[in-house]
Phi, psi and omega in degrees: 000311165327311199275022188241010188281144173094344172305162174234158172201167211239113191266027235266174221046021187299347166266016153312180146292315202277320203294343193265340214237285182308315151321299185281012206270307187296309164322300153334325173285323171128356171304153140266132190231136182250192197179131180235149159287120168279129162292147195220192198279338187202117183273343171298312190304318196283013185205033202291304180330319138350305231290359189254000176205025171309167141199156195261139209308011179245017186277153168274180169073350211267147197252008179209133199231120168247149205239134165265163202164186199178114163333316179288358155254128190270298169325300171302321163304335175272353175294290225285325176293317190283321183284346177248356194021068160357105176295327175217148176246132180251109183260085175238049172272164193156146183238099201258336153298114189275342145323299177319304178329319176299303191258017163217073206286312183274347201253342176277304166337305206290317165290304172277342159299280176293000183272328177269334167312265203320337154295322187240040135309303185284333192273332172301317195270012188228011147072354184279162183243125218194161172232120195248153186235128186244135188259087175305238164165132158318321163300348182262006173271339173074213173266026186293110184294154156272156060254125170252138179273204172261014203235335168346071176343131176260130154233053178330138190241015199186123177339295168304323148335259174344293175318327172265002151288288180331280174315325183300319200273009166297290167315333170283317166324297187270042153279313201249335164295309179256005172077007174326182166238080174247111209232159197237127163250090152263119216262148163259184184306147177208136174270214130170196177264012169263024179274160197267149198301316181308300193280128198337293176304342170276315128355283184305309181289328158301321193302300236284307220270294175302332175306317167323298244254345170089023169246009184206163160255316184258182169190130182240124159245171188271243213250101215257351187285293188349105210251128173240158187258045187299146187210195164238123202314335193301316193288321175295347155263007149322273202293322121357276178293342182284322191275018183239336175269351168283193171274322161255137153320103174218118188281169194213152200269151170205114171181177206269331213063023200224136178240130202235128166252216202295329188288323197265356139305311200290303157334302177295323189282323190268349162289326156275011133303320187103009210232132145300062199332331159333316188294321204237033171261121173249156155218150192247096170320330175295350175273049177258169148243166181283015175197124216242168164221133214262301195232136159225124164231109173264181184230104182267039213272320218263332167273325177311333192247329158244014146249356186075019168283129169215154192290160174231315187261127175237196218294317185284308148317314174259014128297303185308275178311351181244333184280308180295319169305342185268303195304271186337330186298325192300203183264115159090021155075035182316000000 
């Protein structure tokens, strides 16, 4: 832990699932950690995820400072950049529901596209030597077969896909254009029990947990074939941080390599329950999308062997953990 002490580092999306996990992992570590926020009418509902390493802004000592701000303003990152000057930046702000993506389409460009160029724009206009993490995403392989790696061809199926081939090969431009240490983490899905209530698997574990408890019945889903790579979110900011610690700027595929699909998910979580899932599965087309991506499996062989990263929790096992976390979560810990 010493030896990270007096670092400093820049979180945006930090009231995420990844931005929250990862914090407290660099707090652990010995950082100052900065963090940026959208302002919103309550900034407590917008930093709930926070709540386990908050500390409050009259405290002396305190190593964690959050800024309201937003990727779409391009001044303020660059105030912000100059003014703490980061030794590393973690860009995982994004409008990350890819369903979503579909029906807003223009406003996921301005954030996850444009969001990153203006990052990395503002640490090129402040003239600071930073080491920047760009959070790339599985979705930008599509319909691309698996097992896919970092040699993959990309065919984004999605307003968000898309966006996010841009911001990665942004990062790659300004690596070999300005000698930046700017890196691509294309993370496959990673979960935990702070993924937002919208995403399939949380979804899923919650409805299981009310369903236990006798306060629901159903649950609807979208597309249950749909084969995915799940992995857990703690570990995967991990992995984040290791690649910010090599020696050279290098992306890396960050994933368990074990593939599930939605129906074999759904299946584990009402089993660890005591529940069929049959009985309590519905489908709903509208959570289908209009361009669907059938298998994403990655093959992380290439960070396991030259950063030592490896996945531990994997799909079956991270149903187990969000379903006892959604149960415990409820009024009397059902």
């Amino acid at each position: 832990m010493t030896i990270n002490r007096g670092r400093t580092a820049l979180i945006t999306g930090i009231s995420g699932q990844d931005g929250s996990y990862l914090a407290e992992l660099l707090l652990t570590e010995g950082y100052v950690v900065h963090g940026i926020v959208r302002h919103t009418s309550s900034l407590i509902a917008n930093t709930s995820r926070l709540d386990t390493v908050y500390q409050d802004p009259h405290e002396t000592g305190r190593r964690l400072f959050l800024h309201k701000g937003d990727v779409t303003d391009a001044g303020m990152m660059v105030n912000l950049i100059r003014d703490i000057r980061p030794d590393e930046i973690y860009n995982l702000a994004a409008q990350s529901h890819v369903r979503v993506s579909f029906d807003l389409p223009e406003y996921t460009a301005n954030v996850t596209a444009l969001g990153a160029i203006r990052l990395l724009e503002a640490v090129r206009a402040s003239g600071i030597d930073t080491r920047i993490y760009q959070a790339s995403t599985s979705e930008m392989f599509g319909t691309t077969a698996p097992p896919q790696d970092e040699n993959t061809r990309f065919h984004p199926r999605s307003p968000y896909g898309v966006a996010k081939v841009y911001a990665h090969w942004a990062t790659v431009n300004y690596r070999e254009s300005y000698g930046m240490f700017a890196v691509n983490g294309i993370s496959f899905n990673h979960e935990s029990p702070r993924r937002g209530e919208t995403f399939v698997t949380r979804k899923i574990t919650r409805a299981v947990a009310r369903i236990a408890a006798g306060l629901e019945q159903k649950v609807y889903l979208g597309n249950l074939d749909a084969v995915r790579d799940w992995g857990y979110a703690p570990e995967y900011v991990e992995a984040m941080w290791r690649m910010l610690r090599h020696d050279e700027p290098v992306d890396y595929v960050i994933a368990t390599g074990r593939a599930a699909t939605v129906r074999d998910f759904a299946e584990a979580a009402f089993s660890h329950a005591g529940l069929d899932w049959r009985e309590h599965v519905a489908h709903d087309e509208r959570y289908e999308r209009p361009a669907e991506v059938p298998e994403l499996v990655g093959d992380p062989a290439k960070i396991e062997r030259e950063i030592g990263w490896k996945a531990r929790v994997h799909w079956d096992e991270l149903a187990r953990i969000m379903v006892d976390a959604d149960r415990k979560a409820l009024p009397g810990g059902a």
